[in-house]
C-alpha positions in Angstrom: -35.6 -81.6 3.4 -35.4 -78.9 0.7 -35.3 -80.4 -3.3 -32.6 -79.4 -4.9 -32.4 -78.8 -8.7 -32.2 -81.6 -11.3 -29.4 -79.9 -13.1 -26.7 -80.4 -9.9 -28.2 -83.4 -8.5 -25.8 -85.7 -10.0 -23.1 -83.8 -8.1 -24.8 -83.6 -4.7 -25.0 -87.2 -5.0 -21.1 -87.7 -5.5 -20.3 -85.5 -3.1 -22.7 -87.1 -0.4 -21.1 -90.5 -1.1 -17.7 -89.2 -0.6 -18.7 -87.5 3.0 -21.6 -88.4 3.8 -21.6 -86.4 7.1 -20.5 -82.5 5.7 -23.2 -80.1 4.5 -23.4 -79.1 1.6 -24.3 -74.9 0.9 -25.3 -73.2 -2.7 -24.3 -69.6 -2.3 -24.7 -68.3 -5.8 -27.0 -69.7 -8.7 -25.6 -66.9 -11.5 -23.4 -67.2 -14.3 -19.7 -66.5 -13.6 -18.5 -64.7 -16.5 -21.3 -62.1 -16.6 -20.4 -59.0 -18.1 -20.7 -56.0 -15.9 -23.7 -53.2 -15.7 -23.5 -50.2 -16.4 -23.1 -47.1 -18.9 -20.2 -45.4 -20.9 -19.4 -41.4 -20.2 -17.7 -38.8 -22.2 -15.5 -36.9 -19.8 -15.4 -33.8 -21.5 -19.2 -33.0 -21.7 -20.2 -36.1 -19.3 -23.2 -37.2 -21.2 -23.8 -40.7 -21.0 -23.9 -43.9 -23.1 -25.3 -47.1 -23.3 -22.5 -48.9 -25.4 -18.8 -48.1 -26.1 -19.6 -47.7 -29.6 -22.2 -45.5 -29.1 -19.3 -43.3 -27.2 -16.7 -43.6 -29.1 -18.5 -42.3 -32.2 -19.4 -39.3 -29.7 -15.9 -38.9 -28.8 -14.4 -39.1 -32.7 -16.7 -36.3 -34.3 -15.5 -33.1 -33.7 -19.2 -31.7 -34.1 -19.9 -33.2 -30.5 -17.9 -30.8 -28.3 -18.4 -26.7 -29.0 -14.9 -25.4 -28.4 -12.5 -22.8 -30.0 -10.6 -23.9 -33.2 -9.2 -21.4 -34.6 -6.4 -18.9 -33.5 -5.6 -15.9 -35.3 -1.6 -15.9 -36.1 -1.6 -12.3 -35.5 -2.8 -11.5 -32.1 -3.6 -15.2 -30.6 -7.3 -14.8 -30.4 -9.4 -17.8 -30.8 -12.7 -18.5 -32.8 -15.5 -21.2 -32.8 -15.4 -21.0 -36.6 -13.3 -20.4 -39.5 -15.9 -17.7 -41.5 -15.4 -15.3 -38.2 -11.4 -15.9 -38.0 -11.4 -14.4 -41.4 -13.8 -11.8 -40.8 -11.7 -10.8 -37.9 -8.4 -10.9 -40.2 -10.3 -8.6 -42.5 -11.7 -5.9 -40.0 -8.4 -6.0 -37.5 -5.2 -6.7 -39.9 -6.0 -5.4 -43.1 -7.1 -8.5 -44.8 -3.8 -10.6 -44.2 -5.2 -13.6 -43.5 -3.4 -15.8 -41.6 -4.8 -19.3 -39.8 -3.7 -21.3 -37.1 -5.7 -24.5 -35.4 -6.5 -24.7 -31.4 -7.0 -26.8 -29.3 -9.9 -25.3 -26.7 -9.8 -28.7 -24.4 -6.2 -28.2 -23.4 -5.1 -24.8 -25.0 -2.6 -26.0 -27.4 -1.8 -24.2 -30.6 -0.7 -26.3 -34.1 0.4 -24.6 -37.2 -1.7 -27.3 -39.6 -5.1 -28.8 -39.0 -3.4 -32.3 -39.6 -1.0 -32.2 -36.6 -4.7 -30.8 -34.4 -6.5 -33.4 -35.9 -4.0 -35.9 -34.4 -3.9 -34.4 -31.7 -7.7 -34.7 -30.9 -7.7 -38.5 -32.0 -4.7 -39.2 -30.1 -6.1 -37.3 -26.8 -9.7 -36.4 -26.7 -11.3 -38.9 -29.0 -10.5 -41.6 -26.6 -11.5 -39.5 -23.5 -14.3 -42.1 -22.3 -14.6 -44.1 -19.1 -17.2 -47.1 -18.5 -19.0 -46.5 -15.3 -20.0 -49.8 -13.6 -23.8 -49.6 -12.4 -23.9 -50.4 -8.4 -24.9 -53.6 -6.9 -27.8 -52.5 -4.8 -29.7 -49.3 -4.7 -30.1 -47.7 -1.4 -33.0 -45.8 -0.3 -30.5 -42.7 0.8 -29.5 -39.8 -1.2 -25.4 -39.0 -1.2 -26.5 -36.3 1.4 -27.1 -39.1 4.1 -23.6 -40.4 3.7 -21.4 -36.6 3.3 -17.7 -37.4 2.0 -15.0 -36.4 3.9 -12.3 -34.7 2.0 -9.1 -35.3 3.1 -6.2 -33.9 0.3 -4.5 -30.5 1.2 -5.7 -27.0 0.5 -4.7 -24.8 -2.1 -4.3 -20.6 -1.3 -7.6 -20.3 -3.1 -9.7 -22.2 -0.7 -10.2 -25.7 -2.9 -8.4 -28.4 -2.3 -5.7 -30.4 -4.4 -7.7 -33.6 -5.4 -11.4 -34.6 -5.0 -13.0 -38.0 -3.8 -16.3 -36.3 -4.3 -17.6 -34.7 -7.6 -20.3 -33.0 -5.6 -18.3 -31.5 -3.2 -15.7 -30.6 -6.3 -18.7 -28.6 -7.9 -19.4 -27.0 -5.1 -15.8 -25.9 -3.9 -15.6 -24.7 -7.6 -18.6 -22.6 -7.7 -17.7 -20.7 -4.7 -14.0 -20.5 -6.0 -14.9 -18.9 -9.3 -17.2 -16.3 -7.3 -14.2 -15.1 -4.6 -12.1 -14.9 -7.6 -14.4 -12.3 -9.6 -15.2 -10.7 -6.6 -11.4 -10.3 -5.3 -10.3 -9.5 -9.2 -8.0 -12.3 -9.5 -10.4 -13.0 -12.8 -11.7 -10.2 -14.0 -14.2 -9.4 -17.8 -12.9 -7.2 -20.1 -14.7 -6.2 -23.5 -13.5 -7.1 -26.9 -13.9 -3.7 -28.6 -13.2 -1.2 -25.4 -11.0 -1.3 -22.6 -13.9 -1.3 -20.3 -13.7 -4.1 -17.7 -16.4 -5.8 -15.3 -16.9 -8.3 -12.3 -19.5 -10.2 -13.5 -21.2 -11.3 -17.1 -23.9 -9.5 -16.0 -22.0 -5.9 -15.9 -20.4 -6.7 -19.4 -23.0 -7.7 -20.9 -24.9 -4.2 -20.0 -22.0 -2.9 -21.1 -21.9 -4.2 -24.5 -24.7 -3.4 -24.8 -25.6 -0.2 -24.1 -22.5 1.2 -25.5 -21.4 -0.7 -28.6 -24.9 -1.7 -29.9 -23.9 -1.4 -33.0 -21.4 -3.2 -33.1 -23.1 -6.2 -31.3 -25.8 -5.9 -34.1 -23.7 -7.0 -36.5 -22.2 -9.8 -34.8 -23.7 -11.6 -32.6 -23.0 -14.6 -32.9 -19.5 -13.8 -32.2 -18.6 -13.5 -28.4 -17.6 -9.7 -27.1 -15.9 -10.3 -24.5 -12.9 -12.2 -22.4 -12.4 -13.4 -19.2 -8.6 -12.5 -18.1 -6.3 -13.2 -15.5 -5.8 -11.0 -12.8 -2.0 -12.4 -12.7 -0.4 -13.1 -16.1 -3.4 -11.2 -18.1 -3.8 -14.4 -20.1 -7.3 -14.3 -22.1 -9.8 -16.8 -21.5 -13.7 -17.4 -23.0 -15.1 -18.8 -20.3 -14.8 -18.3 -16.9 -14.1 -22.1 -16.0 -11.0 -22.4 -18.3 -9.9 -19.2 -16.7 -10.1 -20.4 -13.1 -8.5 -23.8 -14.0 -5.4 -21.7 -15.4 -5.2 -20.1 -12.1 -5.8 -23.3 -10.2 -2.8 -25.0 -12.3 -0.5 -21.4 -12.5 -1.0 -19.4 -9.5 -2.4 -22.0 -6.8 -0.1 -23.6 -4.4 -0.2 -25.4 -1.3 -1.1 -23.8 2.1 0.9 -26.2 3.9 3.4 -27.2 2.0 6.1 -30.2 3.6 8.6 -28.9 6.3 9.8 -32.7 7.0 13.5 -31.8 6.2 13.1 -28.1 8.6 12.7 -30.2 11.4 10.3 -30.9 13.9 6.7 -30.2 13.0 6.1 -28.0 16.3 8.0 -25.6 14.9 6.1 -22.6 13.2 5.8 -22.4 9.6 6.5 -19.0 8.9 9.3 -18.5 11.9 12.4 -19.2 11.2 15.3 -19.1 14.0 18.4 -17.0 13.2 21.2 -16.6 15.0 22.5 -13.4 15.8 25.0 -11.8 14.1 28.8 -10.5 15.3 27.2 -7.0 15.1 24.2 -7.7 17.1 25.8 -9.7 19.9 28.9 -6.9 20.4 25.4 -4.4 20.7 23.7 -6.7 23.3 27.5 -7.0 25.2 27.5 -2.7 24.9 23.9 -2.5 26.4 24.5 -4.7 28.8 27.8 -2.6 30.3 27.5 0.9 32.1 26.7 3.7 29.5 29.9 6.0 30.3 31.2 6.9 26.9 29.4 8.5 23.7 30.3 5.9 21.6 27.8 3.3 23.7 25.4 5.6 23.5 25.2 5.4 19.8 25.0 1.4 19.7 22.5 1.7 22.5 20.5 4.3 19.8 21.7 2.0 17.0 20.1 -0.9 18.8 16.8 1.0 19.2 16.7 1.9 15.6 17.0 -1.6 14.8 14.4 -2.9 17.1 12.0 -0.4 15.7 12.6 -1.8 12.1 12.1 -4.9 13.0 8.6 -4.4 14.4 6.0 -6.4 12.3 3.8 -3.7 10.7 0.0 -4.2 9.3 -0.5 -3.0 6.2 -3.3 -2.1 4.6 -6.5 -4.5 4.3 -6.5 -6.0 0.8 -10.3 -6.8 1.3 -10.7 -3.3 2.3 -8.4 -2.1 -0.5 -11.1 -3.6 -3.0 -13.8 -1.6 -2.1 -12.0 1.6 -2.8 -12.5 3.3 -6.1 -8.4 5.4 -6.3 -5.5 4.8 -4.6 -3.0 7.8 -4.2 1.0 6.9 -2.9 2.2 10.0 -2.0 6.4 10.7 -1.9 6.6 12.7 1.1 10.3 13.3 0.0 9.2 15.1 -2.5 6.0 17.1 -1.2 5.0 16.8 2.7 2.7 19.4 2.7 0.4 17.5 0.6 -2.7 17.8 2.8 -1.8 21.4 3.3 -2.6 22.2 -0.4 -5.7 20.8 -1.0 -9.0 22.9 -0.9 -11.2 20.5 -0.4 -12.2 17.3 0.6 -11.5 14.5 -1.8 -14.1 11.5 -3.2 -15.3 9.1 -1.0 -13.4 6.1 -1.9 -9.5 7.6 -2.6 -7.0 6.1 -0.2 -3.8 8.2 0.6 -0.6 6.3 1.2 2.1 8.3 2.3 5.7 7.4 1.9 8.7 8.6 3.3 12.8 8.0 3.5 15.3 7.7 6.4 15.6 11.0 6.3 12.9 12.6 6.2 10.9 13.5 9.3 7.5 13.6 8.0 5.1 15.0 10.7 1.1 14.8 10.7 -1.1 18.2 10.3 -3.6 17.4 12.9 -4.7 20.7 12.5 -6.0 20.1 8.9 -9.7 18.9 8.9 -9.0 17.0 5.7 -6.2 14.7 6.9 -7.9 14.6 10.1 -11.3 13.0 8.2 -9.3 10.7 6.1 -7.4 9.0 8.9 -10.5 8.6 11.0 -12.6 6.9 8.1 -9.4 4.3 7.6 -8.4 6.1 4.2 -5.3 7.2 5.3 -2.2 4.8 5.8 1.7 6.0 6.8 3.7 3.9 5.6 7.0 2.9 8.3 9.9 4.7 7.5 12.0 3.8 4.5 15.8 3.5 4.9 17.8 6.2 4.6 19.5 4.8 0.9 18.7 6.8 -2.1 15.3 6.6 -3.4 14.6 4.1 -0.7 10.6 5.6 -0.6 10.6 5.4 -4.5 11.6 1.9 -4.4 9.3 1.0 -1.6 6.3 2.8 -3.6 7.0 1.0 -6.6 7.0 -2.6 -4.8 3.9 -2.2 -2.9 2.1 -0.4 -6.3 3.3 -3.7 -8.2 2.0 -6.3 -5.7 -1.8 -4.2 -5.5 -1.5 -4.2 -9.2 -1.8 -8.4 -9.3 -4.8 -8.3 -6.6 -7.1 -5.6 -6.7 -9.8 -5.5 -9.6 -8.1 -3.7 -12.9 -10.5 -1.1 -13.0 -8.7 0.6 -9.7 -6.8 3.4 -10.6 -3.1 4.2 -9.4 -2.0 7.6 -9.1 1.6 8.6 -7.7 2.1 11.9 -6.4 6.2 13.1 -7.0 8.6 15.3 -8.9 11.0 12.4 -9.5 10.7 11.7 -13.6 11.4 8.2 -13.1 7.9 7.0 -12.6 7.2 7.5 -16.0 8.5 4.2 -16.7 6.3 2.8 -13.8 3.4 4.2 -15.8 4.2 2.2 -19.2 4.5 -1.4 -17.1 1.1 -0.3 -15.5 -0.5 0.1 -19.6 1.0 -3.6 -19.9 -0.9 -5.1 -17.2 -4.2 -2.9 -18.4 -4.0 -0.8 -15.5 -4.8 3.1 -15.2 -2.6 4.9 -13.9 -1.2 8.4 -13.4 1.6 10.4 -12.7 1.1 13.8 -11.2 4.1 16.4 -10.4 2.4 18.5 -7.8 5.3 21.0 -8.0 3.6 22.1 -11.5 -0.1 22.0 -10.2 -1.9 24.5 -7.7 -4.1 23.1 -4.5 -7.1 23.3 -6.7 -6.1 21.8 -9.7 -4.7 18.9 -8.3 -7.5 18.1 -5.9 -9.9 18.5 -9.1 -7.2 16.0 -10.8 -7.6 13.6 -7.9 -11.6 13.6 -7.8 -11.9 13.5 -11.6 -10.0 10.0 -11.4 -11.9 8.5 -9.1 -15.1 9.8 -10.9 -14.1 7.2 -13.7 -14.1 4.3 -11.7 -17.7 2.0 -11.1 
């Protein structure tokens, strides 16, 4: 009973003489080849637009984006504008002045502004994306419908790929925070070696002791963010956590299709026992009525002992600390003897020792007897009994604490043995502070003064 339109009544007239009985249904009224709604976005800053043209004249002018452009040839430092790259050349290389262009959306470096200008129209001037509008508006927020993420975890808590922008942001924010608070980023000022956790600390920094400096230019940033691992410079804090994101980040749980079945742990791998092992377990298992099975059956116990899995120290707890001490109890095991007093609060002894040395703990001195029950004493296990097994072991364990805890952490190694000197010149590389102390040319007093002055340096 309904009228239909004038326009296709012609046609529901042909088609009702052709089958009279069918029914005939008008599902859409609309113009096919409608364009699509919607608005244009830059990716890099995500502003929005309401015609390509309108973004692609964002996207081509180089004034739109405020990013570093300039590198200095000499010692790779990058400026927003030309004027302060020569300044800087002036002040810091005695006038040579010598120019090079980067790229601050990617971190590529060109030796002529033409190949960086190509570069940017070739990649970043076409960096746009049309973003369709939606067909209906719904009266709930995206926190009515939460979205699941489902790609694998990285070791620093985000995950590889994101569905979701908002939960992207969010993952990101608290990354960026555990990374300045675990010193896998850290600050560090332009004109000092002072370093900080946080922009506020740096920025107190700067300013309470170079405010002259600053005065003159302030336009010019002070400071860099830098990775904990590689020591790369960044100036801003997001490019520096996307480096480690893209350099240092790997998968928690990477594939083990081709180990074998998935039941399997991860991190346990099967052996099968050696010659030596099995003719030990065939000795054990025999009457003991000869000396020589009594040294496989100590031989054995020697080697189940080194094979115990042995905490070591907290890395969180590690953190809060404000000196760490490795002590070579080769060298000097009456270390806690010697000391008149008590030491800072915040210095953490770790005590290493060889094969063959039998290093015993003074129970009876009050000071060892403190640190151990406040947690700021560890023993490391035994060493080998190879040469310079405890040197080697000090060094390793020094190295990987030198990638994870906050730079301004001191080191300081306690032994005669000369060749820690060069351990001292790789710890200046990695901005460090460390020391190395012979206590066979110090007194009790001197040393512990030593000790407490070294820890008095650090925040």
């Amino acid at each position: 009973g309904e009228t239909l339109p004038s326009s296709s009544a012609t046609m529901v007239s042909n088609v009702t003489a052709k089958n009279p009985s069918s029914t005939i249904t008008i599902i859409d009224h609309s113009p096919a080849n409608s364009p699509p709604r919607g608005k244009w976005q830059c990716r890099i800053c995500e502003d929005m637009f309401d015609s390509q043209e309108c973004v692609k004249q964002h996207c081509m002018s180089l004034a739109s984006h405020q990013f570093h452009r300039y590198s200095c040839a000499h010692c790779k430092k990058t400026f927003h504008k030309v004027e302060t790259l020569y300044r800087h050349c002036q002040d810091e290389h005695n006038n040579e002045i010598k120019v090079k262009y980067f790229c601050g959306l990617c971190d590529l470096i060109f030796n002529v502004e033409e190949a960086f200008l190509s570069h940017y129209k070739e990649h970043h001037s076409i960096d746009y994306v049309f973003l369709p509008e939606k067909a209906e508006t719904s009266i709930k927020t995206e926190n009515d419908f939460p979205v699941i993420e489902t790609s694998n975890l990285l070791t620093c808590g985000c995950r590889e790929s994101y569905i979701c922008k908002v939960n992207r942001k969010e993952d990101y924010s608290r990354c960026l925070q555990t990374m300045l608070d675990k010193g896998k980023l850290w600050f560090r000022c332009s004109l000092c070696s002072a370093t900080a956790q946080s922009v506020a600390d740096i920025n107190t920094h700067i300013h309470q002791v170079h405010r002259e400096e600053n005065s003159e230019e302030e336009e010019e940033q002070q400071f860099v963010i830098k990775c904990g691992t590689c020591t790369k410079a960044f100036h801003d804090p997001e490019s520096a956590q996307q480096h480690f994101h893209r350099k240092h980040c790997f998968l928690r749980k990477p594939s083990v299709a081709h180990f074998g079945s998935e039941k399997t742990s991860l991190y346990k791998f099967a052996a099968s026992t050696s010659r030596t092992e099995r003719k030990l377990k065939q000795t054990v298992s025999y009457p003991k009525n000869s000396d020589m099975e009594k040294g496989a059956e100590n031989d054995l116990s020697c080697q189940t002992i080194d094979e115990e899995v042995v905490e070591l120290p907290d890395l969180d707890y590690l953190r809060t600390m404000t000196h760490i001490v490795f002590v070579d109890f080769d060298n000097w095991s009456n270390f806690f003897g010697h000391l008149p007093g008590h030491l800072n609060q915040g210095t953490f002894i770790w005590g290493f020792q060889g094969g063959n040395t039998n290093w015993k703990p003074p129970h009876n001195c009050k000071i060892y007897n403190y640190l151990n029950r406040i947690g700021c004493f560890f023993l490391h296990p035994r060493c080998s009994k190879r040469k310079d097994a405890a040197d080697f072991a000090i060094c390793m364990h020094a190295g990987r604490l030198d990638e994870q805890l906050p730079k301004q952490i001191p080191f300081t190694i306690l032994s005669g043995d000369q060749g820690f000197l060069e351990l001292e010149n790789q710890f200046k590389k990695t901005q460090r502070p460390a020391h190395i102390l012979n206590p066979h040319h110090l007194e009790g007093d001197m040393m512990c003064a030593l000790l407490n002055s070294i820890s008095d340096t650090t925040k």
